[in-house]
Phi, psi and omega in degrees: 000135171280147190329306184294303178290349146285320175320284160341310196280264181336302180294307156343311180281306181295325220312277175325329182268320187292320169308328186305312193260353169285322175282353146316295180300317189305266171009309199268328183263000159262355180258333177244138143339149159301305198303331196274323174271348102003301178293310190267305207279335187293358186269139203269090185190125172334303184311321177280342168282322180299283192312324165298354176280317176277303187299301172284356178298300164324332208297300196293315204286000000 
C-alpha cells in the first residue's frame, strides 16, 4: 500500500467520528446558552474545570 492509500484508508475511517463531534458541538452551541455556560465554566475552582472537561471531552472524539 502507498502513503495515499493509508492516507485515504484513515481518513475514511475517522470520518463518521469527526461528523459525530461536529454535530455535537453544534448541538451543545444551540441548546446551552452562553449566561449558563458563563456561569459554571468562569470561575477558577477545580469543579468548573471538571464540568468543561465533560463538556469538551466529546467534541475532539
Amino acid at each position: 500500500m502507498t502513503l495515499f492509500d493509508h492516507f485515504l484508508s484513515l481518513a475514511l475511517e475517522s470520518a463518521p467520528w469527526l461528523v459525530l463531534g461536529l454535530i455535537l458541538g453544534g448541538l451543545m452551541k444551540v441548546l446551552l446558552p452562553t449566561d449558563f455556560l458563563n456561569k459554571h465554566l468562569k470561575r477558577d475552582s477545580l469543579g468548573s474545570v471538571a464540568k468543561a472537561t465533560l463538556l469538551g471531552a466529546p467534541l475532539p472524539l
